[in-house]
Each structure stands twice: as C-alpha cells, then as structure tokens.
VOKOL-520751 format. One record per atom (N, C-alpha, C, O, CB): residue in one letter; x, y, z. Coordinates in steps of 0.02 Angstrom, whole numbers, plus 50000, padded with zeros to 5 digits. Last residue first. Glycine has a CB too. Layout:
N
AXYZ/...
REM end
This chain:
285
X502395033650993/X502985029151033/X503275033651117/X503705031151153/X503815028550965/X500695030651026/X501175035350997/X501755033251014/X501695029751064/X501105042051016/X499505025450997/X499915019950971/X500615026050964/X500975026350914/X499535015450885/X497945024951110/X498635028551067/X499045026451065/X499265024351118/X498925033651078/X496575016751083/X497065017051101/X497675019951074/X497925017951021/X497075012751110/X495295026050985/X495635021951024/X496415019851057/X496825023951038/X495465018350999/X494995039450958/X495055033550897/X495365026950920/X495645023050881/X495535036150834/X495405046851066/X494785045751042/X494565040350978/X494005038350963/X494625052051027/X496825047951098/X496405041651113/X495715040551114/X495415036151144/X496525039851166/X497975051250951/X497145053250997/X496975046851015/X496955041750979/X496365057150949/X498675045050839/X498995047650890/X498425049650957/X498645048851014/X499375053850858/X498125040150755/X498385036450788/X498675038250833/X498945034350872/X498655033650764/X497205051050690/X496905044750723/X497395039850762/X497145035750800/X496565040550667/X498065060150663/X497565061750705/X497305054350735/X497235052950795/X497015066250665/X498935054550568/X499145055150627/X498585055150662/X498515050350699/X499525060150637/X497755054650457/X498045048950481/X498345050450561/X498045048150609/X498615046750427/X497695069850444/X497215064650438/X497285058650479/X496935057550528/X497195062750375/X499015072950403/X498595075650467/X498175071950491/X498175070350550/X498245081150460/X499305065450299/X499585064350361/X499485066350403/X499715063950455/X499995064750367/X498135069450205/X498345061450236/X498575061950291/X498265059850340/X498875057150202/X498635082550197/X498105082950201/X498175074650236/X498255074450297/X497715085350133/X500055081050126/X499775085150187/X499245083250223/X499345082150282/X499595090950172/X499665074050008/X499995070950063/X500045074050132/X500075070850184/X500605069950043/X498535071849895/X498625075949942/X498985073350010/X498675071150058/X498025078349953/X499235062249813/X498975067649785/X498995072749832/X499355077649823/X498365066549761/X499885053649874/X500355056549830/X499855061549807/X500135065949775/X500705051849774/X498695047849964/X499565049549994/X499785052949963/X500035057549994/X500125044849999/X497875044449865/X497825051649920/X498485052349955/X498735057849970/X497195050949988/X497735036049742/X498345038549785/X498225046349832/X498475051949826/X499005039649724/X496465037049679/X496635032849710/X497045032249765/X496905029449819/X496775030449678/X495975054549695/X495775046549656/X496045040049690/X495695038149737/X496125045949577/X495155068149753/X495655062649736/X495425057249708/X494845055549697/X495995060349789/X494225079949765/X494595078949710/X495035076649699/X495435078849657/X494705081949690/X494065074349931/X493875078349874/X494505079549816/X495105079749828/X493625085449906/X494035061250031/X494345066750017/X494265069049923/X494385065749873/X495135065250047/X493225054850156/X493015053250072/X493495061350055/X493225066650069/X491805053050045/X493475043650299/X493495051450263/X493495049950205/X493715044450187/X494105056550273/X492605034950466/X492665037550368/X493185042450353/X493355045750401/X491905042250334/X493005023450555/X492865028550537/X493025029250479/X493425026150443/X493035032250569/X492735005950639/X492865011450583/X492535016350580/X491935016450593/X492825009750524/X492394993550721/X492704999650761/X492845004450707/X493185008950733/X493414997950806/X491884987650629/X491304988150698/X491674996950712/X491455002650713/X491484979550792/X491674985550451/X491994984150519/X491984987550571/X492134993150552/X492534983450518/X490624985150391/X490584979050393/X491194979650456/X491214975450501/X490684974750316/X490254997950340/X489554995150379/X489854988050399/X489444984250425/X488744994350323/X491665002850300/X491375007250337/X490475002150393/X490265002950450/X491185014350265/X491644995950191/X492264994150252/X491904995650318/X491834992250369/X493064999550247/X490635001950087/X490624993150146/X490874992850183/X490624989850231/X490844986450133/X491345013550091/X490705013250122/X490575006550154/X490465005050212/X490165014850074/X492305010149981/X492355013750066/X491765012750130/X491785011750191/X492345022550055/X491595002949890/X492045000049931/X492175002650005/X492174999850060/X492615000249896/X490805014749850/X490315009649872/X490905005749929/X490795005149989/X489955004049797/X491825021649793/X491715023649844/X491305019049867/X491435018549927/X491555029449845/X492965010049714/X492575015549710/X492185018249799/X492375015949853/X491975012949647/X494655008149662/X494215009549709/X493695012649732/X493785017649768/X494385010349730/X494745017949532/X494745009749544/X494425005149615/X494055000249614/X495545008149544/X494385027449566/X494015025949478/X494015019449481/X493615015449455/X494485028549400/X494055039549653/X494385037449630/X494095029949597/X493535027949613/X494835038249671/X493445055049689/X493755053449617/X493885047349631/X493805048449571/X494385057549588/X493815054049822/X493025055249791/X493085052249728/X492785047049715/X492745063449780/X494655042749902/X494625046049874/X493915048549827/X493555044249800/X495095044549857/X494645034950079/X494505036550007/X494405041049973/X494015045049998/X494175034549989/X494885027650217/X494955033850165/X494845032650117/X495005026850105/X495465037050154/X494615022150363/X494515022350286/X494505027750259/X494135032450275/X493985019850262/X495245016650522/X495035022950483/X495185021250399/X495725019550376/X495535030150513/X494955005250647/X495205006450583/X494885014750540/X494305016850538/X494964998950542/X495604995650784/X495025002250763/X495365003550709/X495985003250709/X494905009850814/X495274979250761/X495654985350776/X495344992250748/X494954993350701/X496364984350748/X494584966250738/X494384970550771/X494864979150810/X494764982650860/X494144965750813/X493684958550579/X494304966150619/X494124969250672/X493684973650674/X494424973450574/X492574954550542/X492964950250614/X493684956850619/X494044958050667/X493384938450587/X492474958350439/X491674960050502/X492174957550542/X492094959850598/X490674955050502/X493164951550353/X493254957250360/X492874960450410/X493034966350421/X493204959550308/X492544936950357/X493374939250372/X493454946850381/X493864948350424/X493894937250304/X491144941450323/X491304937750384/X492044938850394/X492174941850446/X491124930050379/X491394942950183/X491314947650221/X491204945050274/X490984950450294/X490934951650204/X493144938950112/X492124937250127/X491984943050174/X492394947050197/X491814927850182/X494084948150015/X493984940750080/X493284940950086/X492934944350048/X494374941750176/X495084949349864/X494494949949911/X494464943949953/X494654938149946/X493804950749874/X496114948049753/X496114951649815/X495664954049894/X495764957549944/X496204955849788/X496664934149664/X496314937149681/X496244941049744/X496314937749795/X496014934349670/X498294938249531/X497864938149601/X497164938649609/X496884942649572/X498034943249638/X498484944449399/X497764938649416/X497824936049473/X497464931149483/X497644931749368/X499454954149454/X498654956149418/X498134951949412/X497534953449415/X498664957849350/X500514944949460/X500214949349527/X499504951849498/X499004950949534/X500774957049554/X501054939849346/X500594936849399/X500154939249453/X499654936849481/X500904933649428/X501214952049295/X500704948149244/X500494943749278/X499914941849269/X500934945049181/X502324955449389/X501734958849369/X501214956749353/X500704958349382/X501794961849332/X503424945649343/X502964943849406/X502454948949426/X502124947649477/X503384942749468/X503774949649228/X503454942149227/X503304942049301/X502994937049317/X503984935249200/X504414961549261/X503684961849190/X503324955749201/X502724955349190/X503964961349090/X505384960749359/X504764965249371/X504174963849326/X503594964749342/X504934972549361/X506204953049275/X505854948749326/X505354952349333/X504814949749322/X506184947049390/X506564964349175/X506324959349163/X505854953949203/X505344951149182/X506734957749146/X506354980049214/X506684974149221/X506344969849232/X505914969349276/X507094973949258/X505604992049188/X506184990149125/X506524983549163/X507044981749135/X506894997749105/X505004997949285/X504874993149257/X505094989149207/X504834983949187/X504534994049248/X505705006349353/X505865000049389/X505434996049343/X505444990049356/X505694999449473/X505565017449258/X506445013749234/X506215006149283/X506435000749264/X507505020249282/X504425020049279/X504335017649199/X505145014049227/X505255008149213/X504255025449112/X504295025749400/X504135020249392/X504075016949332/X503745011749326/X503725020049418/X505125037949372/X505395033149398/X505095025149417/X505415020349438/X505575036149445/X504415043749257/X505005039249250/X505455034849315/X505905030649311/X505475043849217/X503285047649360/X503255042149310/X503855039849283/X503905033749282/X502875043749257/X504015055749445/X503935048849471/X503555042449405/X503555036349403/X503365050049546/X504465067149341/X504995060549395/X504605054149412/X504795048449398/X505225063849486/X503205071249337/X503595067649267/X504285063349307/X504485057649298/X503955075449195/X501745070749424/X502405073149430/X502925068049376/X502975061849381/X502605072749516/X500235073249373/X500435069349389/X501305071749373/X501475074149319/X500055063949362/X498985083949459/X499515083949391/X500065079949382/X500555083549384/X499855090049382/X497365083449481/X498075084249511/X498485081049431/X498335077849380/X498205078449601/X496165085149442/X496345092949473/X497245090849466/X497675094849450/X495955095149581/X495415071249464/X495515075549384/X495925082649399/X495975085849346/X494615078249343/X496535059949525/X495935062249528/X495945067549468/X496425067949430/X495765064849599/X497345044349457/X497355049649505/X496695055749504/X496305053849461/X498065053049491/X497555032649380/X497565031349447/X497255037949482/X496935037149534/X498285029449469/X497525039449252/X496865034349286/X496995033449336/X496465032849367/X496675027449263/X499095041249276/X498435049049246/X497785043549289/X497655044149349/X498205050949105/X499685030349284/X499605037849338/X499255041749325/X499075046049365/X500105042249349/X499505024949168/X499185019249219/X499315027549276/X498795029149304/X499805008749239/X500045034549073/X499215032849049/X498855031349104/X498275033049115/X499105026548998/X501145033749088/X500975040049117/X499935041049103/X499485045149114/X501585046949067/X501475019849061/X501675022249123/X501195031049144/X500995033049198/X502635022749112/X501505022148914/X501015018248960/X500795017449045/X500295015649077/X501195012648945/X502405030248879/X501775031948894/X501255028848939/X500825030948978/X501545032248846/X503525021848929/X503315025648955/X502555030548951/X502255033348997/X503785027548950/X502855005448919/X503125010848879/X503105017148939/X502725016948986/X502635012348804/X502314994548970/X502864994848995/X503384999848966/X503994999848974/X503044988948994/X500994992448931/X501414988248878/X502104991748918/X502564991248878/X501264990248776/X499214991749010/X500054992749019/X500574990748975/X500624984648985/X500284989549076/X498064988449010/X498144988148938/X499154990348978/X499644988948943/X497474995748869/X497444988449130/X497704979749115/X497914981349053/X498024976149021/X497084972549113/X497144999849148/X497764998749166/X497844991249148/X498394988649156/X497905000749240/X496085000449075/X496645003749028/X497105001949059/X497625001449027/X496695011149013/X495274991649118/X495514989249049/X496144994749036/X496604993648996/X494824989748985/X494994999549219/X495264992649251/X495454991049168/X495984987949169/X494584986249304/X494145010149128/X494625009449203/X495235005249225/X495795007149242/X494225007249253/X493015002749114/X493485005149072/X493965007849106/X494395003849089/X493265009249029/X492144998349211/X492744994249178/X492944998149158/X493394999149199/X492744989249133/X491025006549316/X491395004749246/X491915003449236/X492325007849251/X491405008049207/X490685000449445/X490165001349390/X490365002949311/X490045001449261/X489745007049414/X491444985449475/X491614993349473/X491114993449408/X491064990149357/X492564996449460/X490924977449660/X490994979049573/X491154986349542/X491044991749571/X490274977349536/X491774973149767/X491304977849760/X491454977649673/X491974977849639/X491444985449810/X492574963049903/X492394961149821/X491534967049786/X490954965049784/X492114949449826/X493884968149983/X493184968949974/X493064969549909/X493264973649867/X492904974350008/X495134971749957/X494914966649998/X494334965949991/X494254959849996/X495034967150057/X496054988149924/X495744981549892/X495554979149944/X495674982549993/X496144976649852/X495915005149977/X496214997849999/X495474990649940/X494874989949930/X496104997350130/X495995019649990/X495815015849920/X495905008849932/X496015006049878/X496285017949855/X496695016350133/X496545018750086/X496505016950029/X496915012950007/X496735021850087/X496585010050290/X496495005950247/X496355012850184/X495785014950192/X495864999950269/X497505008950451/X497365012650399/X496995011050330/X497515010550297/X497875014650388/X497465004650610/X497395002050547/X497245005950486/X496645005550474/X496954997850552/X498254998650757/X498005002750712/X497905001950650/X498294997850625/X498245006750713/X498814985650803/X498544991350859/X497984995850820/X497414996750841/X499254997050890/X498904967250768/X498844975750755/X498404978850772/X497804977450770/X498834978150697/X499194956750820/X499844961350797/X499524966050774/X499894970550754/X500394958750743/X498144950250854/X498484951950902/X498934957150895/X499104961150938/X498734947250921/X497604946650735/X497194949950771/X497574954250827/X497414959950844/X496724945250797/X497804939050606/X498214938850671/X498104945850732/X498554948750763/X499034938750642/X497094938450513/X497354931650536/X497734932350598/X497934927750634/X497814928250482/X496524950750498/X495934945750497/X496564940850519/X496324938550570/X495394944050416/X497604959450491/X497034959050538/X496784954550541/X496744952550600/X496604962350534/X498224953850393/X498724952950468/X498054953850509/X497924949850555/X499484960250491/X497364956650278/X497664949850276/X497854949950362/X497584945450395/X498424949050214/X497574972450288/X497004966650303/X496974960850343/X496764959550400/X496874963750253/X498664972750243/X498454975650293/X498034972450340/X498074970550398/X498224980350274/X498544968550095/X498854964650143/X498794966950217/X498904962450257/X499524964050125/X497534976150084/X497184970050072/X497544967250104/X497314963350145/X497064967250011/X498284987550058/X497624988750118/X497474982150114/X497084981450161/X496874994250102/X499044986049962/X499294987350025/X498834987050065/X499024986050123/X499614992750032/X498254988249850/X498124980949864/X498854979649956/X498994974649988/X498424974849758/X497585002349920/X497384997449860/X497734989749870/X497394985649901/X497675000949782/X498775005150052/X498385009050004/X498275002749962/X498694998349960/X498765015849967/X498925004050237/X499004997650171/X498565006150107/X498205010750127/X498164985450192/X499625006550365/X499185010750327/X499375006150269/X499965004850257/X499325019350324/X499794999750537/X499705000450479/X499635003050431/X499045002350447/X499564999450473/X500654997050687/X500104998550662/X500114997950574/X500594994850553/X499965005250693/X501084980650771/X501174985250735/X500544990550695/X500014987850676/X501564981950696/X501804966650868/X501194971950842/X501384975850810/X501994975950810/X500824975750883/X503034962550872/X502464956450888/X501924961050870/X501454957650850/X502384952750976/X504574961150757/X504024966450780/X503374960550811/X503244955350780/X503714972350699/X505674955950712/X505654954250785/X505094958750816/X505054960150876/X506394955550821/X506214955850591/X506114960650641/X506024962150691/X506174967250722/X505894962550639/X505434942750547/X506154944750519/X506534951750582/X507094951150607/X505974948650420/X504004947050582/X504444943450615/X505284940350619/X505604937450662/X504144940150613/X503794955550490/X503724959650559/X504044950750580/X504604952050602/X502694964050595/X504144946450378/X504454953350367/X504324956250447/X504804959550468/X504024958350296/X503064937350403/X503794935150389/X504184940550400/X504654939450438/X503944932550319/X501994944050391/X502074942050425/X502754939550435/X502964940250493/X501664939850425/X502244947850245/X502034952450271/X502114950650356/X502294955350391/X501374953750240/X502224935850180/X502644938550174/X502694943750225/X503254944050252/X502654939850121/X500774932550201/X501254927750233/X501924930950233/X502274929550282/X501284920850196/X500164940550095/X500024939950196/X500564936750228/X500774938650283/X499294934550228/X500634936849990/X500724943050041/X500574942650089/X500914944850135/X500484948350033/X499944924249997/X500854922150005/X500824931150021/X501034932150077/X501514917949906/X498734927649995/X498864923150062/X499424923550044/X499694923050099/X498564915750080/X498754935249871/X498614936149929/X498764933249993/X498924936750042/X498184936149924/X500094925649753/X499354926249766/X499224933449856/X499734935249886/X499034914949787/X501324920349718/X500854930749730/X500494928249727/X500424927349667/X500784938549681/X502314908349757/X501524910749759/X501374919349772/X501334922849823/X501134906349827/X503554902149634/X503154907649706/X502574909749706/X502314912849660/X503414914549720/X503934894149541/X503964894149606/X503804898149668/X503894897449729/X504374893349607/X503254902449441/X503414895349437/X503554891849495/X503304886349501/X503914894249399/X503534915349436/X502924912149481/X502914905149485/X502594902049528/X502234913949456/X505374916549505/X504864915649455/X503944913149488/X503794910249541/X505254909049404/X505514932049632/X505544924249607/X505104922349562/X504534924649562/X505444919549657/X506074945649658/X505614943749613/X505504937649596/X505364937049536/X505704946249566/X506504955149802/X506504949249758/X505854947849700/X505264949349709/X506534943249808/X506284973249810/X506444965449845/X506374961449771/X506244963249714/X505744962149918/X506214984749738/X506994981049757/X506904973449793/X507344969249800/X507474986349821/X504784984349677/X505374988849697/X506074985149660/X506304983749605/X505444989249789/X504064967749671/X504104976049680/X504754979049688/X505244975749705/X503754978449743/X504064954549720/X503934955649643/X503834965149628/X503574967749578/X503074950549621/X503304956749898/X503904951249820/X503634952949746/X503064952449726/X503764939649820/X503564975249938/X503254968049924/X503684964149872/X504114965749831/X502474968549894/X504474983350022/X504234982849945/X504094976449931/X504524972449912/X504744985249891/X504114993050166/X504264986750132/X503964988150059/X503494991650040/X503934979850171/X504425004150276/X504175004050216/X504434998250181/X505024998450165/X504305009950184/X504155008950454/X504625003950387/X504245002650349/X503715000050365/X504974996750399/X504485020050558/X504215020450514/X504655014250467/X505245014350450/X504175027550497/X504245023050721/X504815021550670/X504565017450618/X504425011550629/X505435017950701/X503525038250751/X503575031650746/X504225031850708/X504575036150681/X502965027950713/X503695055050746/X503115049950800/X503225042350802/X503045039550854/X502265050250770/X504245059150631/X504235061950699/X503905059050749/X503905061950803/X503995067650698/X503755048650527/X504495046150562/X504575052450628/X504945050850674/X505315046650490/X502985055950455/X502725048450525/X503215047250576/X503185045750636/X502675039450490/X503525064550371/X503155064650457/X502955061150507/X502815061950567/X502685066450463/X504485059850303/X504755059850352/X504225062950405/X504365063750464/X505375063050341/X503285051250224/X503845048250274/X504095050150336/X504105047150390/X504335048150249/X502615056850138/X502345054850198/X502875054250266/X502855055850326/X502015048250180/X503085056450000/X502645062350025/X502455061850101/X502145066550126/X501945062649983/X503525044349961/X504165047549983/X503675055450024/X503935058850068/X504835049449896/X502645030749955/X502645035750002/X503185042150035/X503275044150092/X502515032250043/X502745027349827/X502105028649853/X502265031749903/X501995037349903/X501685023549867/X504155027049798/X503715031249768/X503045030749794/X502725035449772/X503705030349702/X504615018149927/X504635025549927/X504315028849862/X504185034749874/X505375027949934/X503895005049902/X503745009849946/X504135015449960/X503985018150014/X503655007249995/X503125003649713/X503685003349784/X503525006049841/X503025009549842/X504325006649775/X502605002049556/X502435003149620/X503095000749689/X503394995449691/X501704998649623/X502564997649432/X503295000849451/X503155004049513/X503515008749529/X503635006549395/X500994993349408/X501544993249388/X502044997649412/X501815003349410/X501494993549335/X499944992849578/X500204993349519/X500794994949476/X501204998349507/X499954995649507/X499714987249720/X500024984049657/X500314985649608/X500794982649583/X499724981749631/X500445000149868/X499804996849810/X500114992049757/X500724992449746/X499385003749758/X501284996950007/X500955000749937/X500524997549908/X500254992349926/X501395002149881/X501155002650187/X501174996850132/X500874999950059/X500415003950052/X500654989750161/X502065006750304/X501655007850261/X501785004450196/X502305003650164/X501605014150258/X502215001350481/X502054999250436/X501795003350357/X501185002750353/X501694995950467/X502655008150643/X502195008750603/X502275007650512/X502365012650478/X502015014950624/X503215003550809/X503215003650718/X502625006050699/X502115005950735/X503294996150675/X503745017550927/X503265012150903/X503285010550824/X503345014950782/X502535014250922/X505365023750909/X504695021450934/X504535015550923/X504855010350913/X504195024550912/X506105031550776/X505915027750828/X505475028050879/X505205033450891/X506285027050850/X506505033150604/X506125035950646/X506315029750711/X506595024550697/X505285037150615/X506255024650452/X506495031850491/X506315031750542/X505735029750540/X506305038150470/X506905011850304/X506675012650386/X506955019550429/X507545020650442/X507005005550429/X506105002650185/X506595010250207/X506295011450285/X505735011650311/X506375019150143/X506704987550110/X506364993350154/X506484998150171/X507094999250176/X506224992750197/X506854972650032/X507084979050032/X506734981150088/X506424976850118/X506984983049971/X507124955150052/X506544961550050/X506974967650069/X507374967550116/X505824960650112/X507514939949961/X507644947150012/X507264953549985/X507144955949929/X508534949550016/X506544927350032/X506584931149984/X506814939550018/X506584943150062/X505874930249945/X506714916250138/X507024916450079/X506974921650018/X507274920749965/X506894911250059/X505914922050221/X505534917550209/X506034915450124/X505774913650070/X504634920750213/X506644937650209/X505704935950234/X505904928050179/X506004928350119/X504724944550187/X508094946650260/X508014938850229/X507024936550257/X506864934450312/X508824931950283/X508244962950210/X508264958250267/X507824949050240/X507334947750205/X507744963450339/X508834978450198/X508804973550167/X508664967850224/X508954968250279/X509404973150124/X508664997350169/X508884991950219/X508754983650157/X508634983650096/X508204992550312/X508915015050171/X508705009150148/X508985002350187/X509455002450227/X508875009250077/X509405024850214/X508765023050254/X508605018550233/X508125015750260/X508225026950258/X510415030250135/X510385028650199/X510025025950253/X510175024850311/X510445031750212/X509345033250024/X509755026650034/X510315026950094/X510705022150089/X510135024949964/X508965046450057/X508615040050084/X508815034150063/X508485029250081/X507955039950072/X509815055050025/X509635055650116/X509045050450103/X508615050550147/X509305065250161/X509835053649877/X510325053749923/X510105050749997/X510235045150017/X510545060749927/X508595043849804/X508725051249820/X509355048249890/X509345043549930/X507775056949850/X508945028749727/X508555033249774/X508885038049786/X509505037549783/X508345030749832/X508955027249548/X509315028849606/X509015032149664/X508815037949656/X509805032549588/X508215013649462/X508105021149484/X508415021449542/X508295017449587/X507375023749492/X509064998849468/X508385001849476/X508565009349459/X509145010349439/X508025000649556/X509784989349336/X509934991949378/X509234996349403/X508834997349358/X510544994949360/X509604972349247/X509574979649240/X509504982849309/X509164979549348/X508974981749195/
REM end
C-alpha cells in the first residue's frame, strides 16, 4: 500500500539513502551546519508530520535532515524476525545514517523516543554532538503516576478513530488537533509492515541508567510540556539534576508534541540556544 502524498515543495526535499542495509527516507533543507530532527514512536509518526511546523526555520540557519526511523514513515520496515528495534539498533541506525552522510558531528532535537535516540549518540559518541535538544524525550526510567494514558495509546486498533484518540492524549487540553494530520497518520498506518513493526517498537525498552545519562557532556536544553501525560514533568526535571551542562523550559498548556502544538514558540526557543554563545558554543553554519 502506497503512503500519504507529501505536500508538493517537500518531495523535492525528500531523499533516500542506504543505513546499514535498510533504506532510510529523509527530508533535507537548508545549508550549513547539520542539524538533525528526530521523531517520536508513536503510531503513523514520521519526520515531516512531526516536524512540517519547524522546518523551514531551521533550514534559515542549518541544513536541516529529518530521518524516519526503521519501521516509520517511508524508510524500511524489516520483519522483527530479523531486525532489532530495540534502542541500541536506533542508536545504531542513527549513527549509520550521519555516517551514510559523511556527517562527523551534528546537533540535535530528538522529541519522546527521538530524544532517547538523541541520547543514545550522546552517551556513545560524545564527539558527534555539538548541541542537544531533548523534548518530552524518553530515556529516563521515571514512573507515570497514571497509566491510564499509556493504556489508551497501547489500546491503538489502527482505526481512524483510534488515530484521533492516540493525538487527542498526546496533546495538551487548549490545542485542537488538525484532521489532516490525523489522516495523515491514520493512511501511513494502513500498511501492513508499519502494523507488525509497531507492536515491536512499543516493547522496546527506552531508558539508560543514570550514570549513562550524567555522562552527557554537550550542552543540552529540555523541554517539556506542562500538560504532558506521557512524559511527565518529574522526567524533565531528572534530565535537568542529572545532566551537568542543561537548561529548562516547561511550556504551558502543552503536552507532548510542543513542536506541533506550539511551533513558533519551539523554534524561537530552540534557535536561541543554538545559535547564542551563552548556551555554549555556537553551532550556527
């Protein structure tokens, strides 16, 4: 089955490139310095519906590449039978993909389980990254004071309601979730490989110790959302006492996706830190 058609002026921007035998999609703007944005897990998740709100501003300052992890979007979906989604095979992918590229550093912004592979490059490869974004970001094993949450999106049956059930819980209580992008993440879920390497990607586990995460040493900025339900704020806060060089922001009446809720607001946010050499070294191209 065929995906959701990207918007005109960005399948020009789309790309394709061989990580480690699996071909990986991406959307690539801008020049300069790279800068990396990575999505989250959940169902019919990619990197232009997570970040079509962002793009073309980064892309005034960097050259911006948006990868769709294995078992996402447009890249590959190999059976789990033979492929590891676990965490360490994103990390590994993730590394494969800046070296498919010929990138030796790069900065970052990972959201929820995008922040874990984010992570993943910090803690194993210290060298390749300048900057670090971590929102709503998985990696840190924090309990969620309520499940019910985490049950409705493990309840997903690949309906479109179900689709507009897993974006309503994802997002904060003010914002109104846009009916395109749920069908456009309800149509990438209508294919088959997408349903059987989902069901693997969900019993991943996504956390590192806290010694792996105390060892980041790139200056990193945490975001989080006030609202948000899966990532709770205790999480922001650990990132916040466990890695040396981090700063905060807790943005008001969001939930998980602050990129797609308030994308203005992010990209000021974000630029600010990578562009000022008060947040350390400026990563501007």
């Amino acid at each position: 089955m065929s995906y959701p058609q990207l918007p005109t002026d960005i399948q020009s921007l789309s790309r394709f490139v061989d990580v480690d035998g699996i071909k990986t999609h991406y959307i690539e703007k801008g020049t300069g310095r790279p800068l990396v944005l990575l999505h989250g897990g959940g169902a019919g998740a990619d990197g232009w519906g997570n970040w079509r709100g962002c793009i073309d501003a980064y892309a005034e300052h960097f050259r911006v590449l948006v990868p769709d992890m294995p078992g996402f979007g447009r890249t590959g979906k190999p059976s789990p039978d033979t492929y590891d989604y676990s965490q360490d095979g994103r990390n590994r992918h993730l590394a494969g993909f800046l070296d498919a590229l010929e990138i030796r550093s790069t900065s970052l912004i990972g959201n929820s389980m995008g922040g874990a592979t984010a992570l993943g490059l910090a803690i194993n490869s210290p060298e390749r990254v300048q900057k670090l974004v971590l929102m709503g970001s998985a990696g840190l094993d924090i309990a969620n004071p309520d499940p019910t949450y985490i049950k409705k999106l493990q309840a997903y049956d690949f309906t479109l309601d179900g689709m507009q059930q897993i974006m309503t819980t994802m997002t904060g209580s003010s914002h109104v979730v846009d009916p395109a992008l749920v069908q456009y993440r309800h149509e990438i879920m209508q294919n088959a490989d997408a349903q059987v390497a989902i069901r693997s990607i969900v019993r991943s586990k996504l956390a590192y110790t806290h010694e792996q995460i105390a060892s980041v040493s790139a200056p990193t900025l945490v975001v989080g959302g006030k609202e948000d339900k899966v990532a709770v704020l205790a999480r922001t806060y650990g990132y916040l006492e466990l890695i040396r060089q981090a700063w905060g922001i807790v943005v008001p009446e969001a939930g998980h996706w602050v990129m797609i809720e308030a994308p203005e607001a992010f990209v000021r946010m974000t630029l600010t830190f990578l562009l000022d050499s008060a947040f350390g070294v400026i990563v501007d191209g």
